[in-house]
C-alpha positions in Angstrom: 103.0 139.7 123.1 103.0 140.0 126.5 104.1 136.3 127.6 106.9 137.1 125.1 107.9 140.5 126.5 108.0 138.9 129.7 110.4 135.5 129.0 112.9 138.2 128.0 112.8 140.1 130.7 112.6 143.7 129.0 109.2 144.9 130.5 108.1 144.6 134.1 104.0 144.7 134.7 102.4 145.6 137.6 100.0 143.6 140.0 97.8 145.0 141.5 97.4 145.0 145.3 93.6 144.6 146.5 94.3 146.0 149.5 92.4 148.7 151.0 92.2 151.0 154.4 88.9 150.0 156.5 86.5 153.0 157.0 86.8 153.0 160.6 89.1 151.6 162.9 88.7 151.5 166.7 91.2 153.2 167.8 93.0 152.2 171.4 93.2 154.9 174.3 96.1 157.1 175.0 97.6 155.7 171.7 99.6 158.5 169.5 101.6 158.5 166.6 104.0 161.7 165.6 105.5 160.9 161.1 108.2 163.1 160.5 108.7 162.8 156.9 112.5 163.6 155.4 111.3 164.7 151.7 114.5 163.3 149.7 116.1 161.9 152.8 119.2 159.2 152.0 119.9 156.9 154.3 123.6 156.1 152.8 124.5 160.3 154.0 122.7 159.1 157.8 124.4 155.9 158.2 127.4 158.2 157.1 127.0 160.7 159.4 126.0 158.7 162.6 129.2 156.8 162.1 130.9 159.9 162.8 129.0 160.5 165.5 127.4 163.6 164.5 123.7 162.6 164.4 122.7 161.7 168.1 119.5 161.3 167.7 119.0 159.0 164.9 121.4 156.6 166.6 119.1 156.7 169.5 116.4 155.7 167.1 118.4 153.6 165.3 119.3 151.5 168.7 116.1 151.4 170.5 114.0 151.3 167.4 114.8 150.0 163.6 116.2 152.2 160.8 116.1 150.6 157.4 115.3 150.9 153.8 112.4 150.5 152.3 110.8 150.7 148.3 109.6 153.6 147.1 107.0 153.6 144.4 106.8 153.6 140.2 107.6 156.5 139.4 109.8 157.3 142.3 108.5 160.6 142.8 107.6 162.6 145.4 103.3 163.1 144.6 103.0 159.2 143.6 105.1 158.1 147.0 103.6 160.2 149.3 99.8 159.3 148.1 100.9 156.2 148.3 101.9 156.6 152.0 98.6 158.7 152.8 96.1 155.9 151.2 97.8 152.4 151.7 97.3 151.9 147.7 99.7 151.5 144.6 100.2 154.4 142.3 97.5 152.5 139.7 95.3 152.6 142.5 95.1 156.2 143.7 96.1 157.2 140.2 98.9 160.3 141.1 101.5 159.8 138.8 103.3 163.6 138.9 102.4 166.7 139.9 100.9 167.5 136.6 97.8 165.2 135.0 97.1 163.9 131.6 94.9 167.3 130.5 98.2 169.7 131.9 96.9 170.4 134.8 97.9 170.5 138.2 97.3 167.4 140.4 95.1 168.0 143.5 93.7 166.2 146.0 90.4 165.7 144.8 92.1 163.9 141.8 93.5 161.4 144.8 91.4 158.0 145.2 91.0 155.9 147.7 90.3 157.3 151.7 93.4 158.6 153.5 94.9 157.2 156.8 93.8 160.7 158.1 90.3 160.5 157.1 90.0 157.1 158.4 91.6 158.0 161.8 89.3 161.5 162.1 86.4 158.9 161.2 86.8 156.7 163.7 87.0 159.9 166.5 90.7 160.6 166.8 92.4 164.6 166.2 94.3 164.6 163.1 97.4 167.2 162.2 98.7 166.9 159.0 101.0 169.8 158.0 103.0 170.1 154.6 102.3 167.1 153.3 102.8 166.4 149.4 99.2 165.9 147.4 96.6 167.4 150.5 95.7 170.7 148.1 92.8 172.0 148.7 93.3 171.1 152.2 89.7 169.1 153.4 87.5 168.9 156.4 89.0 166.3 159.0 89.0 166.5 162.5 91.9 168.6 163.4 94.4 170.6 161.2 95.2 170.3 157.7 98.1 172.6 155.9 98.6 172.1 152.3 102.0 172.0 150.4 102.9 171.4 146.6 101.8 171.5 144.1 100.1 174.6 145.6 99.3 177.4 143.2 101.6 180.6 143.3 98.3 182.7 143.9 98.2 183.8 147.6 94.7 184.3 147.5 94.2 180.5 147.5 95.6 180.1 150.9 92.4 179.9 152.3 92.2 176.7 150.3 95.6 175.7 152.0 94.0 176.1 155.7 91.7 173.9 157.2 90.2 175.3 159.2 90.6 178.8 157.9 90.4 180.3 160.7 94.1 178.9 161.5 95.6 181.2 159.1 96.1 183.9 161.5 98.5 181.7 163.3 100.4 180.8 159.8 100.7 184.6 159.2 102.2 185.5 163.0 104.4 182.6 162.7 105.9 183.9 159.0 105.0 180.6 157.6 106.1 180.1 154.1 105.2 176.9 152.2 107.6 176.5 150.1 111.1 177.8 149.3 111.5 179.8 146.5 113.3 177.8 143.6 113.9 180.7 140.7 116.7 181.9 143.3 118.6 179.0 141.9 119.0 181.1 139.1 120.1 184.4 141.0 122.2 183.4 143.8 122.8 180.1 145.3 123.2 181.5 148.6 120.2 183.5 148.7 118.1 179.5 147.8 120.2 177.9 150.4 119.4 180.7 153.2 115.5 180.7 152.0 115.3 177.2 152.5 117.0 176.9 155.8 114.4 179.9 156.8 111.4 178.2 155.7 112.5 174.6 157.4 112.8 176.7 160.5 109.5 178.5 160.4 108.4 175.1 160.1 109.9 174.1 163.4 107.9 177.0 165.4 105.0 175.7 163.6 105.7 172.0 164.7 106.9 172.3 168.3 103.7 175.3 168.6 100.9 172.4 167.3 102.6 169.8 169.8 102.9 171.8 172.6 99.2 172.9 172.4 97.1 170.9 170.5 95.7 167.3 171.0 96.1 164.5 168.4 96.2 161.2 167.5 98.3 161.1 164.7 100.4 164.1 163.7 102.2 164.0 160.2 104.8 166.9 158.9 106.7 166.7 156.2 110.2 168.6 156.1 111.7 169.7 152.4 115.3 171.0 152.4 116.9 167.3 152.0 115.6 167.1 148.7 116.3 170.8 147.6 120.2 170.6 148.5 121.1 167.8 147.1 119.4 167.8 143.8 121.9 170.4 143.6 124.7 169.8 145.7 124.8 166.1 145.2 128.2 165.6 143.8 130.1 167.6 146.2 128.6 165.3 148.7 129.6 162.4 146.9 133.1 164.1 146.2 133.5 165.0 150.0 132.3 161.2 151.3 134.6 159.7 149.0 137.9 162.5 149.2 137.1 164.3 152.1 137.2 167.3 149.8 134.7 170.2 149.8 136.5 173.5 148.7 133.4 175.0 147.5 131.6 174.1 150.7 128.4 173.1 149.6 128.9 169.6 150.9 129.3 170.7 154.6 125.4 172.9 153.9 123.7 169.3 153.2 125.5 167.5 155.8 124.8 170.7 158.5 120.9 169.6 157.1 121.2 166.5 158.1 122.4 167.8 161.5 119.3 170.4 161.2 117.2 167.6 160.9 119.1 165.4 164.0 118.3 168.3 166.6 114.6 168.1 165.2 113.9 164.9 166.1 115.6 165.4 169.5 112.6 168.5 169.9 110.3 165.8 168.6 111.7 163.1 171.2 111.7 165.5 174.0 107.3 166.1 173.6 106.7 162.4 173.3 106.9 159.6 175.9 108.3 157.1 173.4 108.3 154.3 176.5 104.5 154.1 176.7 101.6 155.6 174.3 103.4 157.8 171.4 105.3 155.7 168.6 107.7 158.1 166.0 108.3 157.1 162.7 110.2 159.1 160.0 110.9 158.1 156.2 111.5 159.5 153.3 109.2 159.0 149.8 112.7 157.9 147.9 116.5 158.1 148.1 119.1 160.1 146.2 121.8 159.7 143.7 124.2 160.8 141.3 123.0 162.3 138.4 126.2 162.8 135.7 124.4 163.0 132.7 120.8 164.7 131.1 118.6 162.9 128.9 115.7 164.5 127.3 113.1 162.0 126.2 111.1 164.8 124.8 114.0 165.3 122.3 114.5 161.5 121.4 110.5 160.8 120.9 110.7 164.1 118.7 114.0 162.5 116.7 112.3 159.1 116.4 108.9 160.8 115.1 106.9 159.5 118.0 106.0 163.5 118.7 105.8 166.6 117.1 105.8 169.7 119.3 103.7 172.4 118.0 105.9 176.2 117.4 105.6 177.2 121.1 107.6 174.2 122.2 110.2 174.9 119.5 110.2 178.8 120.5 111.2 177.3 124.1 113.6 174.9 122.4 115.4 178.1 120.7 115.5 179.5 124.1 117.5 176.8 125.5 119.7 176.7 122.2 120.4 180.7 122.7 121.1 180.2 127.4 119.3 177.2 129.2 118.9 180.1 132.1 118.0 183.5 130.5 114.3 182.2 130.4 113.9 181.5 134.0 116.2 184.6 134.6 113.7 186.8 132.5 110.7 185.1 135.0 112.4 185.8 138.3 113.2 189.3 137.2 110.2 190.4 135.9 107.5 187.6 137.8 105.5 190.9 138.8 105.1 191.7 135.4 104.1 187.9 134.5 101.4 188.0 137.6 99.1 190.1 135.2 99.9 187.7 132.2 98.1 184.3 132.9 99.7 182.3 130.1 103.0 182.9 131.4 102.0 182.9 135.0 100.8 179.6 134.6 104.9 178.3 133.0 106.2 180.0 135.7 103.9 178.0 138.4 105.1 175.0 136.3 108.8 176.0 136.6 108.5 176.8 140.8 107.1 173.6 141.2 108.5 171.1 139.2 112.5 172.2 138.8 113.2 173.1 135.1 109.8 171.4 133.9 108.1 172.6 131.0 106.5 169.4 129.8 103.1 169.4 129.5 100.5 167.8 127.3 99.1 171.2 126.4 101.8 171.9 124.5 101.7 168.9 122.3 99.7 169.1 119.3 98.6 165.4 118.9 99.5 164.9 115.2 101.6 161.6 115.6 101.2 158.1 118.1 102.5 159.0 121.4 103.3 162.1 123.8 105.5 162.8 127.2 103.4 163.2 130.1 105.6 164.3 132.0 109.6 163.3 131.9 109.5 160.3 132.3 106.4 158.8 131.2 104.8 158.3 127.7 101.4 158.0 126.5 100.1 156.2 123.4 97.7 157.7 121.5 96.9 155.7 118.8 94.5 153.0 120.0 94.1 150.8 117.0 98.1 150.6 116.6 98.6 150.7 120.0 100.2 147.3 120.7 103.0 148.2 117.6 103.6 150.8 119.1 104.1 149.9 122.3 106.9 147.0 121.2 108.4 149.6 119.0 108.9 152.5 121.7 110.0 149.2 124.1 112.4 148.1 121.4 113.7 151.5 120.3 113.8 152.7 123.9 116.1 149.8 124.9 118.7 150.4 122.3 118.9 153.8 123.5 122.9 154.3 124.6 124.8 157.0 125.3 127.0 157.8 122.5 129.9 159.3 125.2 130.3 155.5 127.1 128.3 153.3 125.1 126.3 152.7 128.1 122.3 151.5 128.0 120.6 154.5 129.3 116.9 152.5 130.5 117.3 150.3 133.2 113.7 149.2 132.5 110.4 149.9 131.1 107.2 149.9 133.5 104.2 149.2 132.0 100.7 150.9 133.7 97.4 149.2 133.6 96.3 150.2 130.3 92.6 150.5 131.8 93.7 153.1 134.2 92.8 156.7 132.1 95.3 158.6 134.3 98.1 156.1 134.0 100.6 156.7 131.6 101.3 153.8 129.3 104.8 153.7 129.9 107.5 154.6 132.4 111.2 154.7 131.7 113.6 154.2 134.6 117.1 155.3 133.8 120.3 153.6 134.8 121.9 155.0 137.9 123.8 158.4 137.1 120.8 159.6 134.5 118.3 162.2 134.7 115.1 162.4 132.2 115.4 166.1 132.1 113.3 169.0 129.7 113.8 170.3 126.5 117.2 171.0 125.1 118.9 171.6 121.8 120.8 168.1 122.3 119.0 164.9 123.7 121.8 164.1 125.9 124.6 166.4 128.1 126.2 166.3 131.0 124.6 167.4 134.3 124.8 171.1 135.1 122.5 172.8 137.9 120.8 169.6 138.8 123.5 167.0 140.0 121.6 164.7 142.2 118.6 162.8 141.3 116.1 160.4 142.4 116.4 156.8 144.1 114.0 153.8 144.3 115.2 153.3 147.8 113.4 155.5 150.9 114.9 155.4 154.5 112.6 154.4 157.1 112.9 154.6 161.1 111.1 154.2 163.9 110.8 154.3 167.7 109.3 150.3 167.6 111.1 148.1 166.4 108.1 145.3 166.0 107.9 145.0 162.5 109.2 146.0 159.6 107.3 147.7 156.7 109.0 146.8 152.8 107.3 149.3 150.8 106.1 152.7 151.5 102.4 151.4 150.5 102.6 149.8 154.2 103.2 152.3 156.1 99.6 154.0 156.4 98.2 149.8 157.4 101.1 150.2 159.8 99.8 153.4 161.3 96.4 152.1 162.1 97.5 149.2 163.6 99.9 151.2 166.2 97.0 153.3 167.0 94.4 150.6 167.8 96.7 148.7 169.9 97.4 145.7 167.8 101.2 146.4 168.0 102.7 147.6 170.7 
């Protein structure tokens, strides 16, 4: 089956990489190195933008340095890329596939495999900072500072669990530190979501230029949020206004003053590093962005085909949508004090701060039929004896799928996991450029509403040295270690 999946080029298999961080490293004096990592950052609105001459400080980069583009992971998402940049292993190595696991839960960190470039570099005696970055919750012992982000629970008494050490929380709490913006206000105002995360990007500045102006380190990674926020929103009036030169709305002009946002914090950066002689600055982002014109729910067409059944709560969420896609998540912002007391509910709208509009999760599947959704892109088979007719059948179905509006194939191509990996998914579908795998509806397919921007397999990378050139985002923690014990300089 497989040789003949593979002569027709409808399935694309992973290898696996045996590569793996050492324990310890010995790690060369006066040697520093400063990530700043652009969550969502495109390099096409960059490129854009310095050629206009509006971004001074990535053209500095960008001349003394290298900027370029390198691969994300499979899935292109933001907890699979950035434990891939944290471990220096493929996504079937550190198994993180999503934000939530197989059993509905949230990922955490101790769900992560493999050791981390920060544990390796606090092993071998250097001070680590890591602050905000993607898949570190609970936060760990290392030798330095460690500040948790998503998927962080919406309980503030886990903040302890946030905070290493704990005692650093007093600092978070002077500072106003928020650590993450709140996304139900997409549902009240837009302005109110666009003004919260502008405020909590700059709390995160204090917090940044505070921990390099009085702390020690050896490597210091922060990870900055708002590029991804905006333009999963505001995409195509970006698009609209780099193409026209049109923005009447003006939500075009808050991504690209983002942008500029993020220019004058890499100048602050720049200005507490001596980028001639020990410190080396890299930024990247875990994946690029694009258009996203239409919806697809694969939920919906696995339900259609008989692949799933959900149970009644799913179809009492599916009415929901039929009757407003928004009065749900309107009903959850409006009363979330209420739902605070009510765990089942508390525990959707965790789901829903976290993850956009998600609502898919295997707890809500009853597993009466072959194969589930995972999350919304990725599929599980659960009948083991059938499980290789299955698989051709979802492969065959799957790439017949069209959209009945243009005609157009919706899969660009299928990615098959390691089927000895438990946490892998068996299968995930990437769209065609302009689609987004989205939650449950009423119809399978519509055109985009909130949501206009969506994800790209393509990350921007940059750097101060310009000595090599990583291709995937896997390379950048080997990278890292070989900086700071002196083999490149």
């Amino acid at each position: 089956m497989s040789q003949s999946v593979s002569r027709k080029n409808v399935l694309l298999r992973v290898k696996l990489l045996k590569r793996k961080l050492p324990l310890r490293v010995k790690l060369a004096k006066n040697r520093r190195v400063v990530v700043l990592g652009f969550d969502g950052a495109e390099l096409s609105i960059i490129e854009w933008l310095m050629n206009h001459g509006m971004l001074p400080n990535f053209e500095y980069l960008k001349k003394y340095g290298l900027m370029c583009r390198i691969q994300s992971t499979i899935p292109y998402g933001s907890p699979t890329a950035w434990s891939s940049f944290m471990t220096g292993l493929e996504p079937e190595e550190h198994g993180v596939y999503s934000f939530i696991s197989k059993d509905g839960s949230l990922e955490t960190s101790m769900k992560l495999k493999g050791k981390t470039v920060m544990d390796i570099v606090s092993r071998s005696g250097g001070r680590v900072i890591s602050v905000n970055l993607p898949m570190t919750y609970p936060s760990w012992k290392i030798n330095g500072l460690m500040i948790s982000w998503i998927p962080i629970p919406l309980d503030l008494n886990i903040i302890e669990k946030a905070v290493y050490p704990s005692h650093f929380i007093a600092t978070l709490l002077k500072i106003g530190y928020c650590f993450e913006p709140n996304s139900l206000l997409i549902y009240e105002s837009l302005c109110r979501y666009v003004n919260d995360i502008f405020n909590v990007e700059k709390k995160r500045v204090v917090l940044l230029c505070h921990l390099l102006r009085n702390y020690e380190y050896n490597l210091f990674i922060t990870v900055f949020v708002g590029a991804d926020r905006l333009q999963h929103i505001f995409w195509k009036y970006v698009e609209e206004y780099l193409i026209t030169g049109e923005d009447v709305k003006g939500y075009a002009r808050i991504v690209l003053n983002y942008y500029k946002f993020l220019d004058r914090l890499l100048g602050r950066v720049m200005d507490f590093l001596d980028l001639n002689e020990r410190d080396v600055l890299i930024t990247l982002s875990d994946h690029g962005f694009g258009p996203a014109y239409r919806y697809v729910s694969l939920s919906k067409v696995l339900t259609d085909w008989g692949f799933i059944k959900p149970c009644r709560y799913v179809r009492e969420i599916l009415l929901s949508e039929i009757i407003s896609p928004s009065i749900f998540r309107k009903f959850l912002t409006k009363f979330s004090k209420v739902l605070s007391f009510l765990p089942t509910l508390r525990a959707i709208k965790t789901k829903l701060h976290f993850t956009g509009i998600g609502l898919v999760n295997p707890k809500f599947y009853k597993d009466m039929t072959c194969a589930r959704l995972i999350d919304f892109d990725s599929i599980e088979i659960l009948d083991e004896q059938r499980r290789e007719y299955i698989l051709m059948k979802l492969i065959n179905y799957l790439y017949r799928l069209r959209d009945p509006k243009t005609e157009r194939r919706i899969i660009k191509y299928l990615h098959l996991c390691n089927v000895h990996r438990t946490e892998a998914p068996d299968i995930i579908a990437i769209p065609m450029d302009g689609y987004k795998f989205h939650s449950f509806g009423a119809k399978w397919i519509k055109n985009a509403q909130i949501y206009t921007g969506t994800h790209t397999p393509l990350a921007m990378f940059a750097s101060s040295l310009s000595k090599e050139i990583p291709s995937t985002i896997v390379d950048i923690a080997p990278l890292i270690l070989r900086i700071l014990t002196g083999k490149i300089r």
